[in-house]
TIBAKE-635583 format. One line per 2 residues: number of its first residue (from 1); for each residue x, y, z of N, C-alpha, C. Coordinates in nm, 2 decimals. Example, Ala and Ser with C-alpha at 12.3 -4.5 7.8 and 13.67 -1.06 7.14 Angstrom:
1	1.32/-0.57/0.78/1.23/-0.45/0.78/1.32/-0.33/0.78 ~ 1.28/-0.22/0.71/1.37/-0.11/0.71/1.29/0.00/0.79 $
//
This chain:
1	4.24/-4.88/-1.71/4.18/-4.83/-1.58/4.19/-4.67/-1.59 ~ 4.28/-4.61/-1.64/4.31/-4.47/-1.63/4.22/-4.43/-1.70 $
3	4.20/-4.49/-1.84/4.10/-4.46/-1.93/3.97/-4.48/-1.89 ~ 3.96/-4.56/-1.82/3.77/-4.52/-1.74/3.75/-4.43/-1.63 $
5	3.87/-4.38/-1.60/3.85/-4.27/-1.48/3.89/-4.13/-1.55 ~ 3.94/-4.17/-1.66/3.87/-4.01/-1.75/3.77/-4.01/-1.80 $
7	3.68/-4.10/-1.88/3.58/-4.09/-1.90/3.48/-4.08/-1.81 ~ 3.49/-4.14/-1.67/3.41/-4.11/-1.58/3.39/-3.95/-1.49 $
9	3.53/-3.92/-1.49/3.51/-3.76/-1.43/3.47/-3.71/-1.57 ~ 3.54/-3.70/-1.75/3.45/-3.61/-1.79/3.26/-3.61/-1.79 $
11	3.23/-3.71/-1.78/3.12/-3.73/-1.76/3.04/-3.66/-1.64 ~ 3.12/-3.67/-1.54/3.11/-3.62/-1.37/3.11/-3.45/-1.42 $
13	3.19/-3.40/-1.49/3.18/-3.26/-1.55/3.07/-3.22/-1.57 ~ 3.04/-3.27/-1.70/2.90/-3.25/-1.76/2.79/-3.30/-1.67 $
15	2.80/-3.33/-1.59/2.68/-3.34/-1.52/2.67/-3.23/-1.45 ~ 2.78/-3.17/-1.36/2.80/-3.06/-1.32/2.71/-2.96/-1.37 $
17	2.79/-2.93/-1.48/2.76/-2.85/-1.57/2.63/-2.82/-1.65 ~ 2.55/-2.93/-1.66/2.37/-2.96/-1.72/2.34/-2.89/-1.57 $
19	2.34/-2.92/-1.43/2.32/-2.90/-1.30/2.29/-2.78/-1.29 ~ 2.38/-2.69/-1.35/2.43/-2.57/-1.29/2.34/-2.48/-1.38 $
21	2.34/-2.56/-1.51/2.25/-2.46/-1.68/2.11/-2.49/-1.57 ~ 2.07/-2.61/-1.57/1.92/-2.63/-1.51/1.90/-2.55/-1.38 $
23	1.99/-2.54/-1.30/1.94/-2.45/-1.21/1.93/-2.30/-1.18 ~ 2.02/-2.26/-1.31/2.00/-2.09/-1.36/1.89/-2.05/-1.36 $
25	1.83/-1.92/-1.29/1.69/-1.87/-1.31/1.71/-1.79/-1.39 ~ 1.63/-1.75/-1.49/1.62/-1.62/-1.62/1.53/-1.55/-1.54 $
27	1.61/-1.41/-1.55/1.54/-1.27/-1.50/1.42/-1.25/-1.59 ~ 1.34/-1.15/-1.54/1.20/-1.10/-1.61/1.28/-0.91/-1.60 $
29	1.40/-0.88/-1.51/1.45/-0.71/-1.55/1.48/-0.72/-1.69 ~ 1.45/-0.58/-1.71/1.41/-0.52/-1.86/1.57/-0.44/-1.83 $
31	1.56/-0.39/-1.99/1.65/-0.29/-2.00/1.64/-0.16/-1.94 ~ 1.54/-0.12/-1.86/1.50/0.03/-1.81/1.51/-0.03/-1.63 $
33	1.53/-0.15/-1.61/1.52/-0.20/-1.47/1.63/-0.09/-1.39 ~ 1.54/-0.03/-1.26/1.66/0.02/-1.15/1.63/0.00/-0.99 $
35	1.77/-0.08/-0.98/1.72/-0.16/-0.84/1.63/-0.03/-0.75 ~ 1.78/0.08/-0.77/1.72/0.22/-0.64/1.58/0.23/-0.69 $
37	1.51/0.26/-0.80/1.41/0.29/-0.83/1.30/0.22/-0.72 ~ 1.31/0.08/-0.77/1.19/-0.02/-0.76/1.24/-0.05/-0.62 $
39	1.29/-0.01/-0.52/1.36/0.00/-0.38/1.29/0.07/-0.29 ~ 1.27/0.21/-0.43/1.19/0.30/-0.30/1.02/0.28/-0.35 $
41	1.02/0.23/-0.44/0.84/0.14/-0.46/0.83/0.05/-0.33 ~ 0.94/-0.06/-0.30/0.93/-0.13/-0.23/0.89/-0.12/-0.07 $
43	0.96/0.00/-0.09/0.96/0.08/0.08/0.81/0.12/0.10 ~ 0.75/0.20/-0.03/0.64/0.24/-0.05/0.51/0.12/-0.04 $
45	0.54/0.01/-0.01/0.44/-0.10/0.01/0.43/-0.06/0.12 ~ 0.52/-0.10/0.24/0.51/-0.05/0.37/0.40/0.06/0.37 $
47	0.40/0.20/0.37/0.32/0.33/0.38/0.18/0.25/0.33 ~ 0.16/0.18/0.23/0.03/0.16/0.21/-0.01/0.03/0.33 $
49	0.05/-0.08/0.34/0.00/-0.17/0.45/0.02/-0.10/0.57 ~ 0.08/0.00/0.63/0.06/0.06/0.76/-0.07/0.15/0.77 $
51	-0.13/0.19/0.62/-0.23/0.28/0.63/-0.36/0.22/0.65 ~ -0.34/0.10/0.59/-0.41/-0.03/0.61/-0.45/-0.07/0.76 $
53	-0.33/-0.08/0.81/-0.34/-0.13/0.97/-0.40/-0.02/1.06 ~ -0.38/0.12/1.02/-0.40/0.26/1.11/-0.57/0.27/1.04 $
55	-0.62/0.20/0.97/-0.75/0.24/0.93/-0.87/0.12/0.98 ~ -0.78/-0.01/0.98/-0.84/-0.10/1.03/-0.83/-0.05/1.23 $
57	-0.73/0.05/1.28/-0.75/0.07/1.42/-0.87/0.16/1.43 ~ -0.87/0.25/1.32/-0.96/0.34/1.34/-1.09/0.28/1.33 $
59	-1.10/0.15/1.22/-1.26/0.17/1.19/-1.31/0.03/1.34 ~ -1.22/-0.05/1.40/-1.21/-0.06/1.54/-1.25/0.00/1.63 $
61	-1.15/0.16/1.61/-1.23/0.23/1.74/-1.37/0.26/1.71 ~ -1.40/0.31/1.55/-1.53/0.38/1.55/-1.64/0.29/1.55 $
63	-1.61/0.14/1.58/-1.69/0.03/1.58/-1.70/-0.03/1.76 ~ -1.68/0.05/1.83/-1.67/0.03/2.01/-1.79/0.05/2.02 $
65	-1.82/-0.02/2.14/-1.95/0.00/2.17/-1.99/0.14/2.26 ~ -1.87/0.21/2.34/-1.87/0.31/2.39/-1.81/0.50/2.28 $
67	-1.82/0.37/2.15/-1.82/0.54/2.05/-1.95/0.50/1.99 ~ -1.99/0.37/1.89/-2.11/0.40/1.79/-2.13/0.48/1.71 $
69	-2.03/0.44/1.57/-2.00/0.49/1.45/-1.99/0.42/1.39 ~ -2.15/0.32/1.31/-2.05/0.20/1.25/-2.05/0.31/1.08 $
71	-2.11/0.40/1.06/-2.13/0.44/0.94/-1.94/0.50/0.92 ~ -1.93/0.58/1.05/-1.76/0.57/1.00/-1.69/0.41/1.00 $
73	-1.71/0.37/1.09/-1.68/0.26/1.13/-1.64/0.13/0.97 ~ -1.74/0.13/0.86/-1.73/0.10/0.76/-1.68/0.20/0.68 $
75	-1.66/0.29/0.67/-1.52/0.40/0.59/-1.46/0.35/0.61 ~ -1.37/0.36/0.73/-1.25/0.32/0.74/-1.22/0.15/0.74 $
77	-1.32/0.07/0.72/-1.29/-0.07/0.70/-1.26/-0.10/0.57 ~ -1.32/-0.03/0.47/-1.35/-0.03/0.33/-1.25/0.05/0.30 $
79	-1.16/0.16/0.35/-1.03/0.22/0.31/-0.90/0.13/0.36 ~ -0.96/0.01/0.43/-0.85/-0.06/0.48/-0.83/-0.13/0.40 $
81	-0.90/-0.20/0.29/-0.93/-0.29/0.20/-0.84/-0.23/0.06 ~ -0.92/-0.10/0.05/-0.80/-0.02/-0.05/-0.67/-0.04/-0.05 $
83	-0.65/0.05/0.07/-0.48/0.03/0.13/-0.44/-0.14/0.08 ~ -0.45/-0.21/0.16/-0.42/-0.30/0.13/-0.40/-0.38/-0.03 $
85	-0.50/-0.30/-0.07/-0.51/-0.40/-0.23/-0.38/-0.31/-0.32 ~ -0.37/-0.19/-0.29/-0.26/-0.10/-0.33/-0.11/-0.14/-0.29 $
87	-0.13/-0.19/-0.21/0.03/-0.32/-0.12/0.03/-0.45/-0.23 ~ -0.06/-0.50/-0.25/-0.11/-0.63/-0.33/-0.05/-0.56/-0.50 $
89	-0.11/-0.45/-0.51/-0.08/-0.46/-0.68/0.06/-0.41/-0.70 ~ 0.12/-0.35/-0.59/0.26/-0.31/-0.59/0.35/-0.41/-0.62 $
91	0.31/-0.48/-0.52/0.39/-0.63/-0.50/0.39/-0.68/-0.61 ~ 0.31/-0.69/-0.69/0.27/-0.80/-0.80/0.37/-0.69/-0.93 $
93	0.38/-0.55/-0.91/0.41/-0.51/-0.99/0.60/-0.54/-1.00 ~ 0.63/-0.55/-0.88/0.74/-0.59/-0.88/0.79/-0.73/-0.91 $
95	0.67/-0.81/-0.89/0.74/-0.93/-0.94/0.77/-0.92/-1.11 ~ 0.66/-0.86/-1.10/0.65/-0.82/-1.29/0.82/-0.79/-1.34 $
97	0.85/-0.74/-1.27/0.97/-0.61/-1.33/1.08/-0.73/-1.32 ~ 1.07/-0.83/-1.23/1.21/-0.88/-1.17/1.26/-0.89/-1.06 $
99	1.22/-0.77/-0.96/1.21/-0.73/-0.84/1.20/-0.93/-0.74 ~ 1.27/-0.97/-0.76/1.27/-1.12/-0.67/1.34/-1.12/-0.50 $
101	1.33/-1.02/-0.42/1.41/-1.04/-0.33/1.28/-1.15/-0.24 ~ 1.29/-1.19/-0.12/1.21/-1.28/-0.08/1.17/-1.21/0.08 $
103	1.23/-1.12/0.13/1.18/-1.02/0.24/1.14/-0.89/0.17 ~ 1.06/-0.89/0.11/1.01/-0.79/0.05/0.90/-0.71/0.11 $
105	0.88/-0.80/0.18/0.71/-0.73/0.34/0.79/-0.68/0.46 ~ 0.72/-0.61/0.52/0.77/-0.55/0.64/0.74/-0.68/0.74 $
107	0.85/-0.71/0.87/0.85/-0.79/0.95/0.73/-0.78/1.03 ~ 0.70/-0.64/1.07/0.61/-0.57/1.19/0.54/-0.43/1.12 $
109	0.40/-0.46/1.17/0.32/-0.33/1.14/0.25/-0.25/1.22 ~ 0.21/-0.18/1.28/0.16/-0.07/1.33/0.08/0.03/1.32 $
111	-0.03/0.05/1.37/-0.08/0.17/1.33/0.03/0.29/1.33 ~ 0.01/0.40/1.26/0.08/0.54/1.28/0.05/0.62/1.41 $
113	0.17/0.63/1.43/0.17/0.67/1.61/0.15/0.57/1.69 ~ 0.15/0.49/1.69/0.06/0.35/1.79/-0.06/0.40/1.79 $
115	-0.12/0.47/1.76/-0.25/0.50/1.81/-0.34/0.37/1.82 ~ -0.43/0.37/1.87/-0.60/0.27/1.87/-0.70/0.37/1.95 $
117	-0.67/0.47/1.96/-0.82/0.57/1.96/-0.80/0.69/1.95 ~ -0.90/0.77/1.90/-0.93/0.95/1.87/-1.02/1.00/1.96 $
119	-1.00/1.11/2.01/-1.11/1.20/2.05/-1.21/1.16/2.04 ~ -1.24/1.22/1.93/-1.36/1.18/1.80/-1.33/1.19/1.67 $
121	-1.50/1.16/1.65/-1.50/1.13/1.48/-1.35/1.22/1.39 ~ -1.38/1.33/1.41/-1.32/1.44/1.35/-1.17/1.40/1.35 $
123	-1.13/1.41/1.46/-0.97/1.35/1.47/-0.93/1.30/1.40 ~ -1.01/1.19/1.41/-0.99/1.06/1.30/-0.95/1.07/1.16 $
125	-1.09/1.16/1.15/-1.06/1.19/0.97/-0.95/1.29/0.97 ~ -0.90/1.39/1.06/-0.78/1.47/1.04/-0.68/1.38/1.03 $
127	-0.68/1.28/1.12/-0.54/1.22/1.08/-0.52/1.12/0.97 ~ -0.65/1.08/0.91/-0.70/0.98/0.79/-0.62/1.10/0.69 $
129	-0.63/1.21/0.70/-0.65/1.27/0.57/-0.49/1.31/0.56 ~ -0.45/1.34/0.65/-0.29/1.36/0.73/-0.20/1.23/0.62 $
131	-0.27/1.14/0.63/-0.22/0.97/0.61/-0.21/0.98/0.47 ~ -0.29/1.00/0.40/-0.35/1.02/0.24/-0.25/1.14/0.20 $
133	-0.24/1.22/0.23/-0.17/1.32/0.21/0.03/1.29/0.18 ~ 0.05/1.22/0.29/0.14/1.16/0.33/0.20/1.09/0.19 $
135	0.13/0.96/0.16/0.11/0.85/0.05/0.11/0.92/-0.07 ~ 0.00/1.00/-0.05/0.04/1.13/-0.25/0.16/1.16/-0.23 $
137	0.22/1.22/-0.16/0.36/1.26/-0.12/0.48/1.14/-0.18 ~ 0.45/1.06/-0.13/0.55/0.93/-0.17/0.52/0.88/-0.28 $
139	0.42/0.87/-0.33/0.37/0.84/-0.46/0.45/0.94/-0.57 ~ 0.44/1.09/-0.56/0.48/1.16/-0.63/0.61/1.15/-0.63 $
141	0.67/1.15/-0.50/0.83/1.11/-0.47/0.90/1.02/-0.60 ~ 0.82/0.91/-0.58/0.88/0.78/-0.67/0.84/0.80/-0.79 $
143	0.74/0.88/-0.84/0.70/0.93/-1.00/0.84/1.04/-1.05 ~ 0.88/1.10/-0.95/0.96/1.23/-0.99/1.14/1.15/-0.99 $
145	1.14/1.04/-0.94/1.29/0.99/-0.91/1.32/0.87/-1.05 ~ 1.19/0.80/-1.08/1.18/0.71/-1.18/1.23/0.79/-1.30 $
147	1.13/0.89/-1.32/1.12/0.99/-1.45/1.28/0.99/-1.46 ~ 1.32/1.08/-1.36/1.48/1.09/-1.42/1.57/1.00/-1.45 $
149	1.48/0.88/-1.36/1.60/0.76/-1.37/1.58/0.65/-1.51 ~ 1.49/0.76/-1.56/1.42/0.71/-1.74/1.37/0.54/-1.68 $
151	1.36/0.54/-1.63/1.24/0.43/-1.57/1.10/0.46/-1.63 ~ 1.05/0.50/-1.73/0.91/0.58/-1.76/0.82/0.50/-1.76 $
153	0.82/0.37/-1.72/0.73/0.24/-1.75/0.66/0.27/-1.62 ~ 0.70/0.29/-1.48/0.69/0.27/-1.37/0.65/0.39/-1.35 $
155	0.69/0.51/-1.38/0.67/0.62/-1.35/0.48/0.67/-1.48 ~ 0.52/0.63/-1.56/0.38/0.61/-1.63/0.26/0.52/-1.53 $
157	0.33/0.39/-1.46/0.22/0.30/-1.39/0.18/0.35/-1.26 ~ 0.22/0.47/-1.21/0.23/0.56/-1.08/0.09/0.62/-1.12 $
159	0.17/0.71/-1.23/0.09/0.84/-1.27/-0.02/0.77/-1.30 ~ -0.06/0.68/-1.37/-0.21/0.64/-1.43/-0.29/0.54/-1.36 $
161	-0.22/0.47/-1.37/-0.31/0.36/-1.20/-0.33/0.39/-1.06 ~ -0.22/0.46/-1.01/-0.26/0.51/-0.87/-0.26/0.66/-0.85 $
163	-0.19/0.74/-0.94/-0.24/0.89/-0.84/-0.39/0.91/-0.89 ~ -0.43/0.88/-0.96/-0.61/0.94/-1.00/-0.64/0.88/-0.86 $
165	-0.64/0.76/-0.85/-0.76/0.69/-0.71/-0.69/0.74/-0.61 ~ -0.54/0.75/-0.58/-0.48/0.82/-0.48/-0.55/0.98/-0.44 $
167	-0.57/1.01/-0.55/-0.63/1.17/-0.53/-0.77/1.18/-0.52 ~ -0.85/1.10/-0.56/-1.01/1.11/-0.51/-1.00/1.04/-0.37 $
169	-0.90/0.97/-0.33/-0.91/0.92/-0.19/-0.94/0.99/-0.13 ~ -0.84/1.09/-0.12/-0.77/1.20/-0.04/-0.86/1.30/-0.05 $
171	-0.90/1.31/-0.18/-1.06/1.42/-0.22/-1.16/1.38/-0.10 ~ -1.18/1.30/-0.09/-1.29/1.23/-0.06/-1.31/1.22/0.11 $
173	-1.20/1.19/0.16/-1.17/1.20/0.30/-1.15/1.38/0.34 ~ -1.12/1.45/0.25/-1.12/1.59/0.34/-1.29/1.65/0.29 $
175	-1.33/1.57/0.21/-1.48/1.62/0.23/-1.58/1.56/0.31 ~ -1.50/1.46/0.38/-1.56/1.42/0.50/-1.59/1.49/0.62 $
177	-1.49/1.53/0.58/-1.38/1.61/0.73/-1.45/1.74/0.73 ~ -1.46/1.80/0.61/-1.54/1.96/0.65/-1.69/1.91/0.65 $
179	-1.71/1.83/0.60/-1.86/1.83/0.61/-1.96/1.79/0.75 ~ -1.83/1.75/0.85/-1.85/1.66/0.97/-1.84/1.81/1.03 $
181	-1.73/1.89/1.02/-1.72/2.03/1.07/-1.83/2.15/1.07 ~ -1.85/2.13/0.93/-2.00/2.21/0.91/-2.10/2.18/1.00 $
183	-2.14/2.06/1.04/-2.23/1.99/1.08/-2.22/1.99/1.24 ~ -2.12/1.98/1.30/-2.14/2.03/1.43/-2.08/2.16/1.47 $
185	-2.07/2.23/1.38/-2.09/2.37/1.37/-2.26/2.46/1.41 ~ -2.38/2.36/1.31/-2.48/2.41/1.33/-2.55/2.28/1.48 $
187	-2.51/2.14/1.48/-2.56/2.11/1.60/-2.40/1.99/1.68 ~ -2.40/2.09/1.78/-2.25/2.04/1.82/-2.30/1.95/1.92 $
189	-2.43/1.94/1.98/-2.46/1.76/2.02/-2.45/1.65/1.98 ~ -2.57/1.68/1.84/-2.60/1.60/1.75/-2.51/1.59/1.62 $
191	-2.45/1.65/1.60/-2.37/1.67/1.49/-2.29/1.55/1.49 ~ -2.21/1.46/1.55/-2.15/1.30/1.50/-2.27/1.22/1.50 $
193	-2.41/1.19/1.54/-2.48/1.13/1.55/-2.52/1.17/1.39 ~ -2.57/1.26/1.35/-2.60/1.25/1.21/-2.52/1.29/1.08 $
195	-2.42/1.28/1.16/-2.29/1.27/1.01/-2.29/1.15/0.98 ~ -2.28/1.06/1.10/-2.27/0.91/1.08/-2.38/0.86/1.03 $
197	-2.50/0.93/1.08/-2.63/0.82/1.03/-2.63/0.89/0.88 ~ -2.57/0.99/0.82/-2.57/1.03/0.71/-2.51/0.92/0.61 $
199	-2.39/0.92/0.69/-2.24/0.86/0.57/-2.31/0.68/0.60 ~ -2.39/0.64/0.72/-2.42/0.50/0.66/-2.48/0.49/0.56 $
201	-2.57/0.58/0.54/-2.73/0.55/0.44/-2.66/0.58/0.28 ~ -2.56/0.68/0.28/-2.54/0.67/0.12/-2.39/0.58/0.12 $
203	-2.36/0.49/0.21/-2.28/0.40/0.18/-2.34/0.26/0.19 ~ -2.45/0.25/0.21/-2.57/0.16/0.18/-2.61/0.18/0.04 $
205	-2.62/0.27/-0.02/-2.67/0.28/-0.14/-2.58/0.19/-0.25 $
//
């Protein structure tokens, strides 16, 4: 009897034990992996899905029937889309690395400031550009902290994948912004009426 009740718990062991090997997950962190690093990437999803949500309010307002701007109105829908896809390849970058926590998204999002309307047009793109500005900022932040932290995988995947499009963004929205300026400089009635009917027709193209 004693002799089947050792044989039985060592058995009971090894079951344990196969249990415990099969339920081990194997990491995908590298030898250059740093939590702080890929921490403040993580934070950095946030800034791009809130820029997301502050552009989908904007292209909202500039799609009211008491503003009629859908030519901004589609900028800022189509920069919402960016934002967002730049949250998406973050994300993905982290799973890449090992990065497995499972609240890795923000609970709650918001436009910046609470806002849901501008003045005008102009506003808009000031504080669009304000936003962008912002994002290069934190972009460069986590290129300059990686570097040191010989992280160079990450800090190479910053520099080459996102600050080029990060920087024609940001190009691109302040030459909105003065050219909206120029423009009701010479007709300050008409001037949002044909910036807009401008920026639809070569965003039609």
């Amino acid at each position: 009897m004693k002799l089947v009740y050792t044989v039985a718990l060592a058995f009971l062991v090894v079951l344990i034990a196969q249990s415990a090997y099969a339920s081990e997950k194997l990491s995908a962190q590298d030898y250059a992996y740093n939590s702080t690093c890929l921490n403040h990437l993580r934070s950095h999803i946030k800034r791009e899905l809130q820029a997301a949500v502050t552009y989908l309010a904007m292209g909202a307002w500039a799609n009211h029937y008491a503003v009629q701007r859908p030519g901004l109105a589609n900028f800022f829908f189509d920069s919402a889309s960016e934002e967002r896809e730049h949250g998406l390849k973050l994300l993905g970058y982290l799973r890449m690395r090992g990065h497995n926590d499972l609240d890795i998204l923000p609970s709650s999002l918001e436009p910046l400031n609470g806002k849901y309307e501008w003045e005008n047009s102009l506003s808009a793109l000031r504080q669009a550009l304000k936003m962008e500005k912002d994002v290069t900022e934190s972009i460069k932040k986590i290129i300059d902290y990686c570097a040191d932290a010989e992280d160079h995988q990450l800090a190479d995947y910053l520099t080459g994948d996102f600050m080029e499009e990060q920087l024609k963004g940001q190009r691109n929205v302040a030459g909105l912004a003065n050219t909206l300026q120029g423009v009701l400089r010479k007709q300050p009635r008409l001037g949002e009426w044909i910036f807009d009917n401008n920026l639809s027709k070569s965003m039609a193209v």
